[in-house]
C-alpha positions as CSV (number, residue, x, y, z in Angstrom):
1,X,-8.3,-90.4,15.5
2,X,-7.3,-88.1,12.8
3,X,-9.7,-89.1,10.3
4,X,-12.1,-88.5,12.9
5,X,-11.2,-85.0,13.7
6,X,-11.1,-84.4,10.1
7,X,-14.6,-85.5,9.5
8,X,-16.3,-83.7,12.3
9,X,-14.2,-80.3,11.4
10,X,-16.0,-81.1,8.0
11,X,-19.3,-81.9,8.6
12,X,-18.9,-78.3,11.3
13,X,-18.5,-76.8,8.0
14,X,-21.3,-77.7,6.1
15,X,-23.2,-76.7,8.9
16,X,-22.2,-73.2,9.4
17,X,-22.2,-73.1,5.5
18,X,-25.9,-73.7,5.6
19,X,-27.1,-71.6,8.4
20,X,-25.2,-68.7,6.7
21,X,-27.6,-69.8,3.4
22,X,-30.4,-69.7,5.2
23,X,-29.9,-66.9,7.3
24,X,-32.6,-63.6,7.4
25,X,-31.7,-61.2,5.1
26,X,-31.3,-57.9,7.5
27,X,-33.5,-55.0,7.1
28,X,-32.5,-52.5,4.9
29,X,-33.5,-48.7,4.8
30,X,-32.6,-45.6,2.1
31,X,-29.4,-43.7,4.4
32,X,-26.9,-41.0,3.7
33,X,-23.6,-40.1,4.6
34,X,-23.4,-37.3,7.2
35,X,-20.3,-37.4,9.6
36,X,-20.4,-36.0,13.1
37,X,-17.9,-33.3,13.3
38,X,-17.2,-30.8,16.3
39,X,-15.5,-27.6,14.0
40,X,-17.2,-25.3,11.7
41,X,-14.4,-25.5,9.5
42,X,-16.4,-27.8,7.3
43,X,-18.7,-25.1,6.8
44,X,-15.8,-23.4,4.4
45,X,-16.7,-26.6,1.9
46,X,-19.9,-26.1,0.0
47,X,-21.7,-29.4,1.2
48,X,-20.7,-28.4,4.7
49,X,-23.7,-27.8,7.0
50,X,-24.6,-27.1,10.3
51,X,-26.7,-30.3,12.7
52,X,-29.5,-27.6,14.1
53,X,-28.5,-26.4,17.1
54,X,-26.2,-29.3,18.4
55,X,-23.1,-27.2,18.1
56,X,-21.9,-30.0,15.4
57,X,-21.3,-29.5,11.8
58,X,-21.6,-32.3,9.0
59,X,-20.4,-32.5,4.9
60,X,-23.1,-34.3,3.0
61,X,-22.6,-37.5,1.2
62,X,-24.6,-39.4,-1.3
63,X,-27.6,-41.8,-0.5
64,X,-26.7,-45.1,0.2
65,X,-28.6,-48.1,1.3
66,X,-27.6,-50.1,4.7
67,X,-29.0,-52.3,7.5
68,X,-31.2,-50.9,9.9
69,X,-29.2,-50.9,13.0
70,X,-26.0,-50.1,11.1
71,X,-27.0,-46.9,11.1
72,X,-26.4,-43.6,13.6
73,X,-27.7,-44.5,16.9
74,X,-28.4,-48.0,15.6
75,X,-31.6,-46.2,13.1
76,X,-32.4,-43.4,15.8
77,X,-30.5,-40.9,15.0
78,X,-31.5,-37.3,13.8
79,X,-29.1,-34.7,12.6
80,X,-31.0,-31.7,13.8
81,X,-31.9,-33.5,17.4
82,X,-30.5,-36.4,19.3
83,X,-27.8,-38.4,17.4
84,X,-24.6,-40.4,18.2
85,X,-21.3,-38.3,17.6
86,X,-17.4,-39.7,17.2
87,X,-16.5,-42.1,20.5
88,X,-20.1,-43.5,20.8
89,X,-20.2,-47.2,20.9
90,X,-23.3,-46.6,18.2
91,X,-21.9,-44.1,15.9
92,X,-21.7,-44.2,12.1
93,X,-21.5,-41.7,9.8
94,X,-24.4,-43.4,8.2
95,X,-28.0,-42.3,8.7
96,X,-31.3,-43.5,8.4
97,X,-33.7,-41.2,5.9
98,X,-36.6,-42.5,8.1
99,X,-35.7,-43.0,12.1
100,X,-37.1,-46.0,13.2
């Protein structure tokens, strides 16, 4: 019975192991950095900025590349307009260049 359990906990492996080979590679989009933050404070720092007229601030980060929907507002965020800020299930301080 053991060598049986041992053989199907093996063979479960290989299995996931190949799905995970073969799995879609997740859209990716050009982002930056640009935390959510609720006190003009920031704006003391010389990459600190203001979000339009949202009443939040932000400090600017370098460009990174991510997935998609790890980004603010899963891709739909916008810092001047309707974006995801600190307690939202999809915040990130990780936006899309390009909302999709």
């Amino acid at each position: 019975m053991k060598k049986i359990i041992q053989i199907s906990a093996i063979g479960t492996a290989l299995l996931l192991s190949a799905s995970f080979a073969f799995a879609a590679t997740p859209e990716m989009t050009d982002g930056f950095v640009c935390p959510v933050i609720k006190t003009e404070n920031v704006l003391n720092s010389p990459k600190g900025g203001t979000l339009g007229d949202t009443g939040h601030y932000t400090i600017g980060g370098p460009d990174v590349m991510v997935p998609v929907h790890a980004t603010n507002g899963d891709g739909t965020g916008v810092p001047p307009g309707p974006h995801s800020m600190p307690g939202d299930t999809d915040y990130t301080a990780i936006w899309a260049s390009q909302p999709e």
